[in-house]
C-alpha positions as CSV (number, residue, x, y, z in Angstrom):
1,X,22.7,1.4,5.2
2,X,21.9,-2.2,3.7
3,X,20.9,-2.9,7.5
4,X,18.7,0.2,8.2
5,X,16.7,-1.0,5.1
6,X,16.4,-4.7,6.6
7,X,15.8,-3.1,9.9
8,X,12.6,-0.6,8.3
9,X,11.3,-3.7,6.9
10,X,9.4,-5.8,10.1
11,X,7.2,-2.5,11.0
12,X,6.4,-1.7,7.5
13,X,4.8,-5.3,7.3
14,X,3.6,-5.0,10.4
15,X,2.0,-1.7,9.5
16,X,0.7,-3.0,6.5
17,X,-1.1,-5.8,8.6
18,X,-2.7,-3.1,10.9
19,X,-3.4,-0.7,9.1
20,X,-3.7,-0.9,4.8
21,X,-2.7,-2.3,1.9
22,X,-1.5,1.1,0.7
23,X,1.3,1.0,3.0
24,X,3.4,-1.6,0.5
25,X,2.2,-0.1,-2.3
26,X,3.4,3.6,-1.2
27,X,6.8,2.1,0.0
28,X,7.4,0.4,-3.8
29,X,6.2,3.5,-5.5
30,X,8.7,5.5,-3.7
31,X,11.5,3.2,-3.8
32,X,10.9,3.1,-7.9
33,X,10.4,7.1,-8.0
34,X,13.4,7.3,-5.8
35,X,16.0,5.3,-7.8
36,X,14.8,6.9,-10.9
37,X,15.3,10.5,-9.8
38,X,18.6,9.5,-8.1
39,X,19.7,8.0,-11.7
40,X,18.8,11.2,-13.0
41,X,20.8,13.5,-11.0
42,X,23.8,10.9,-11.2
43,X,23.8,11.5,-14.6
44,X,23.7,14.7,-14.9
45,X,26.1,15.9,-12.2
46,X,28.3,13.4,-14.5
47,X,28.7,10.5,-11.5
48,X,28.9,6.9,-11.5
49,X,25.2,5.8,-11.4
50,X,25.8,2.2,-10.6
51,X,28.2,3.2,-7.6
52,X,25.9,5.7,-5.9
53,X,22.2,4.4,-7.1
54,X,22.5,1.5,-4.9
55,X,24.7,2.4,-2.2
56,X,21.2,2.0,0.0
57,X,20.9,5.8,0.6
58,X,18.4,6.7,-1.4
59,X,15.9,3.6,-0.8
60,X,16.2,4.6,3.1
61,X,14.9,8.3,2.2
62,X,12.2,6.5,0.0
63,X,10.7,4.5,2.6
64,X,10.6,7.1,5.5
65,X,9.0,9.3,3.2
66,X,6.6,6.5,2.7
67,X,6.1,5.5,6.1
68,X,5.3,9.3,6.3
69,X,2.6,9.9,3.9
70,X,-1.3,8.1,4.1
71,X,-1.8,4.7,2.3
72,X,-4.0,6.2,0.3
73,X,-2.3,9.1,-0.9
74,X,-2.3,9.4,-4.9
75,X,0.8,8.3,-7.3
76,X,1.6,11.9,-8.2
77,X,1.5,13.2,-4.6
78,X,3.9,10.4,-3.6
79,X,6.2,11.4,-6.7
80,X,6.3,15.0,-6.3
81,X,7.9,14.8,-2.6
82,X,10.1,12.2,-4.0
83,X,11.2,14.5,-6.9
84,X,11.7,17.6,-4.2
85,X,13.5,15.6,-1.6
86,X,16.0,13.4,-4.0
87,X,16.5,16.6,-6.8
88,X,16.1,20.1,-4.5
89,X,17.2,18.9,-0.7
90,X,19.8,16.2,-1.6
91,X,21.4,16.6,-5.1
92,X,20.8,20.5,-5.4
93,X,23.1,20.8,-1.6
94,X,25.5,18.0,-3.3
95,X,24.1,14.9,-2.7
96,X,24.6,12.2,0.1
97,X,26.8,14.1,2.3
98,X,25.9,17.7,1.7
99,X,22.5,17.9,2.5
100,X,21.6,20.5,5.4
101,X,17.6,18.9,5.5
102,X,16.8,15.2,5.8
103,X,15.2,14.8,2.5
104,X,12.5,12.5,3.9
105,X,11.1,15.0,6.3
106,X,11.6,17.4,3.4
107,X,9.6,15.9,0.9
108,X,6.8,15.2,3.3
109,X,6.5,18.8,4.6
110,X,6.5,19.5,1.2
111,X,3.6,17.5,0.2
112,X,1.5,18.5,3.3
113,X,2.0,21.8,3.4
114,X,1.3,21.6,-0.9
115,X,-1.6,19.1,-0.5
116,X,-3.0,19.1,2.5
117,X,-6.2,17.8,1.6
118,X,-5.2,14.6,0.4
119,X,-2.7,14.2,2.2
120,X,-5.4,14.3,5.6
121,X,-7.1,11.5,4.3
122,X,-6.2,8.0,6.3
123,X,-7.9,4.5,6.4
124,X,-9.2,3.3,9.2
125,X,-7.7,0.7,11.0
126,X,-8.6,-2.9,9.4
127,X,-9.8,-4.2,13.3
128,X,-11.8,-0.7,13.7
129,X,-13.3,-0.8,10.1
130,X,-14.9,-4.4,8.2
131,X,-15.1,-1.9,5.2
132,X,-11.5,-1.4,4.5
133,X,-10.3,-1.6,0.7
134,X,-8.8,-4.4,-0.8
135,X,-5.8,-4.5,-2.5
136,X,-7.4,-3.5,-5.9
137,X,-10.0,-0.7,-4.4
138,X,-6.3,0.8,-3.1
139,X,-4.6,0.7,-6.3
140,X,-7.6,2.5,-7.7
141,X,-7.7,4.7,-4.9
142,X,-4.0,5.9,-5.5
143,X,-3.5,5.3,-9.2
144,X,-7.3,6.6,-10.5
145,X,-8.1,9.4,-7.7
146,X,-11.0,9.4,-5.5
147,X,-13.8,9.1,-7.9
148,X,-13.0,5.3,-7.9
149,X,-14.5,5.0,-4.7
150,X,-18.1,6.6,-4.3
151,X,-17.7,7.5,-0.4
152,X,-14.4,8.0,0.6
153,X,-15.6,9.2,4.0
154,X,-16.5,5.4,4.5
155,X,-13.4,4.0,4.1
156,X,-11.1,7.0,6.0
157,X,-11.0,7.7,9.7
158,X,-9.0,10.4,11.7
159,X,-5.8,9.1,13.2
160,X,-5.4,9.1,17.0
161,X,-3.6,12.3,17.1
162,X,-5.7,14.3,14.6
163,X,-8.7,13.1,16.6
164,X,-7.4,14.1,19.6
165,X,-6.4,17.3,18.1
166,X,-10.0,18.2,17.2
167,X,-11.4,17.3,20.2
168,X,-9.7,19.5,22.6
169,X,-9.9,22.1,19.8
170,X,-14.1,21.6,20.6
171,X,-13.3,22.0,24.2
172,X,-13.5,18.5,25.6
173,X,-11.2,16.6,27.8
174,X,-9.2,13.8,27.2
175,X,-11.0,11.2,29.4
176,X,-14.5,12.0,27.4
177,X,-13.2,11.0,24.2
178,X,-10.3,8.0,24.7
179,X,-12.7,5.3,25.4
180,X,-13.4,6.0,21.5
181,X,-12.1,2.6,20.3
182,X,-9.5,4.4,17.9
183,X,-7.6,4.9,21.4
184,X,-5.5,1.5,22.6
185,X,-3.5,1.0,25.8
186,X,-1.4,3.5,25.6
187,X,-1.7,5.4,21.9
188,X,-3.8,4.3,18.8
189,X,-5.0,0.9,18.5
190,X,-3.0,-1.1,16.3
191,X,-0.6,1.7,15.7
192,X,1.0,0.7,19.6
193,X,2.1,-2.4,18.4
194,X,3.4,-0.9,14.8
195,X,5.8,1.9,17.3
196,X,7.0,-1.2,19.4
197,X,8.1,-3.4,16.3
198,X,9.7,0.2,15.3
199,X,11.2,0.6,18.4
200,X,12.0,-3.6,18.7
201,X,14.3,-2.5,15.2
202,X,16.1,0.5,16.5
203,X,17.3,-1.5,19.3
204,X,19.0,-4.2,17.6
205,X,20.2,-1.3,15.0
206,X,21.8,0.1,18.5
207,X,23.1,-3.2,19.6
208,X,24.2,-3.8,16.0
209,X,26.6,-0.6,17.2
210,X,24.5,0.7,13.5
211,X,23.3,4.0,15.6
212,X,24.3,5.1,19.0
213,X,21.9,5.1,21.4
214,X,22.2,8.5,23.0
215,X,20.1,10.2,20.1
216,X,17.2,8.2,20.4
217,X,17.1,7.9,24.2
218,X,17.6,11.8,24.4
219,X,14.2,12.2,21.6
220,X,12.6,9.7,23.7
221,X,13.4,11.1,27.2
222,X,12.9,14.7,26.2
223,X,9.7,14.3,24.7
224,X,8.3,11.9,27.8
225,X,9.3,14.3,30.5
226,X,8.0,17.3,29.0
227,X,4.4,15.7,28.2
228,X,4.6,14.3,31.9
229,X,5.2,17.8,33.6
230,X,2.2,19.4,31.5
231,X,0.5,16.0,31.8
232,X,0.7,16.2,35.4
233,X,-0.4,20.5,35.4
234,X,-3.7,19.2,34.0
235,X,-4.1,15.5,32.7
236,X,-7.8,16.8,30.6
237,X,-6.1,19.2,28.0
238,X,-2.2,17.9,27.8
239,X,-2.2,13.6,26.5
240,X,0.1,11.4,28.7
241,X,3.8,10.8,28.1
242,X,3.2,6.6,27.1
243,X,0.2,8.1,24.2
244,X,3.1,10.8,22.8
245,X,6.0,8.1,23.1
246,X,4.1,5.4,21.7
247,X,2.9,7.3,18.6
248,X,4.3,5.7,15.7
249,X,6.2,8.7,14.2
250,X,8.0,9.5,17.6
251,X,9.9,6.1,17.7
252,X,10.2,5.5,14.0
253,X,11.5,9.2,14.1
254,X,13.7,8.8,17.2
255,X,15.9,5.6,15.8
256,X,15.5,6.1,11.8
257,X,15.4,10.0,10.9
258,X,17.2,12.1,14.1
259,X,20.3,9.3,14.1
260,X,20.7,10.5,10.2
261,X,24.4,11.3,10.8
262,X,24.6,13.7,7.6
263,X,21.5,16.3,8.8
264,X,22.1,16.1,12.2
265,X,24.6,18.0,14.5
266,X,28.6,16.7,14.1
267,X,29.8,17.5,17.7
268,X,28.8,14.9,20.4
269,X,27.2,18.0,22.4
270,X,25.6,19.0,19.5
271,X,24.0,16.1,19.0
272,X,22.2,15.4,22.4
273,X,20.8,19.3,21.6
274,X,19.5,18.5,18.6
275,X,17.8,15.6,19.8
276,X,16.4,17.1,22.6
277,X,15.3,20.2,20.2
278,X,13.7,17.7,18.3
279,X,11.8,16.4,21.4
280,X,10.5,19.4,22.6
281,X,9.8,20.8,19.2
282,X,7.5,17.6,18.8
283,X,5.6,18.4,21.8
284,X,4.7,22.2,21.3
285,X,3.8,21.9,18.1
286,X,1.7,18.4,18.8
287,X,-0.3,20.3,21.9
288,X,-0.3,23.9,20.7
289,X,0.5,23.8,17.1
290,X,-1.6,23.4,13.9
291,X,-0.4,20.1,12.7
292,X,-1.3,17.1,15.1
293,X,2.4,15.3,14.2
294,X,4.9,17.8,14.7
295,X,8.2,15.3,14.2
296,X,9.3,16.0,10.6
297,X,8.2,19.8,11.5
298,X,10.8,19.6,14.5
299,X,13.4,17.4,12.5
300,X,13.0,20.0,9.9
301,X,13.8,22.8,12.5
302,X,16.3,21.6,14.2
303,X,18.1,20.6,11.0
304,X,18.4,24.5,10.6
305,X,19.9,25.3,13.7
306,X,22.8,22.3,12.8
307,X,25.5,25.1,11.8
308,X,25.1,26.6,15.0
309,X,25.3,23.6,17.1
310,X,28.7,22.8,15.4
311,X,29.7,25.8,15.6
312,X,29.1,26.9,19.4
313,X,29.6,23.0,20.4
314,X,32.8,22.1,18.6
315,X,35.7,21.3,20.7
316,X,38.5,23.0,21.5
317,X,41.7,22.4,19.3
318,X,44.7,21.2,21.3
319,X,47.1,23.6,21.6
320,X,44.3,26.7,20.2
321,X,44.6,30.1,21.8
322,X,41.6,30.9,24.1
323,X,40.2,34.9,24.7
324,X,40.5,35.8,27.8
């Protein structure tokens, strides 16, 4: 776990560099919410806090919650999703081990679906926008609320899937609107290079033998072929398989939240469907759902349908009787 954390760390600074200063400042307020809440619940379920609090666990559900959430979203938001996914999705299913949801994607649904206007609201990219906040305009943004900052709407800017999201909702085609300069090479300017770092990490996590590689590569292949089939029906309405692969929840998603070996399936079958689930899942809800990011959505899904994986995938026993 010590080495996911050292792993998450390159693309949250990398991140930080393309996008805001909130990004740090989110991943140390939920790290600090985090250990707090998981203190709390060590206490009181009467368990060794110093064993468990820094076993690493809890700081990686911390920072993919973070990663999750805008840079700029207020203290109390951030704190609430860490309260629901350390207290209700971990502790309250008995703790690290016993969880059915990934608390990360957990808390974040929760805070979405709860606050969804502030949790829409994203700074622009610092190469897009000269008038980004500094580091104090964001710690008044997320500790003192909006009114700190006059115009909000001057600082914040759609991300590359919500943009894309809206536009086809208004009827236009994908090759009107991607020479906006939101749009990179392949996904969201900026945001390409934050997915590759992301991607860079879950490699060496795989050569590391940390994760296996099958979970990611079946996300990732899933996910590609099924936006290249509806890509290639009608290339106007359906993005391209690089733009949905590239997007920085898809391969922070693929290597660091469906290889969570406690929410995920427990049969080797089991687990190449739930990673494909996942995949797909990701797509529909991305092109005909009404979220632009479907990934926690589709984690949180699939998570679900875990018992019934293991059950209709597990082996059978030598020696078991088989129905004829």
């Amino acid at each position: 776990m010590r080495e996911v954390v050292i792993a998450l760390v390159p693309g949250i600074l990398v991140y930080a560099l393309v996008v805001h200063w909130g990004v740090l400042v989110q991943c140390l307020l939920a790290v600090l919410f985090a250990l707090a809440a998981e203190a709390v619940m060590l206490r009181v379920r009467g368990l060794p806090v110093k064993l468990f609090l820094f076993d690493y666990s809890v700081i990686i559900t911390a920072l993919l919650y973070a990663l999750c959430i805008s840079p700029l979203t207020p203290w109390w938001i951030n704190l609430c999703g860490i309260l629901f996914a350390v207290m209700l999705v971990k502790h309250a299913y008995g703790g690290l081990g016993g969880n059915l949801f990934n608390p990360a994607m957990a808390g974040f649904v929760f805070v979405l679906l709860s606050f969804p206007a502030d949790m829409n609201v994203w700074p622009a990219v610092y190469s897009l926008h000269s008038g980004s906040p500094g580091l104090l305009d964001t710690l008044a943004l997320i500790f003192s609320g909006r009114d700190s900052i006059a115009d909000i709407d001057a600082i914040s800017a759609a991300t590359p899937l919500t943009h894309m999201q809206s536009q086809l909702g208004g009827m236009n085609m994908i090759g009107e609107f991607t020479t906006d300069p939101r749009y990179g090479l392949v996904a969201g300017t900026g945001l390409e290079w934050v997915a590759i770092t992301f991607l860079a990490a879950g490699l060496w996590l795989v050569f590391r033998k940390i994760i296996a590689w099958q979970m990611p590569a079946t996300v990732i292949a899933t996910l590609f072929l099924v936006s290249l089939v509806f890509y290639g029906f009608d290339a106007g309405v359906y993005a391209s398989p690089l733009f949905h692969v590239f997007t920085v929840s898809t391969l922070l998603g693929a290597f660091f939240i469906v290889t969570d070996p406690v929410s995920s399936a427990t049969t080797a079958t089991g687990r190449l469907i739930f990673a494909a689930g996942v995949g797909l899942m990701t797509w529909v809800i991305r092109s005909w759902g009404a979220y632009p990011d479907g990934f926690a959505f589709a984690v949180l899904f699939m998570n679900a349908l875990v018992p019934l994986l293991d059950h209709f995938t597990r082996p059978r026993v030598l020696g078991e009787a088989v129905d004829n």
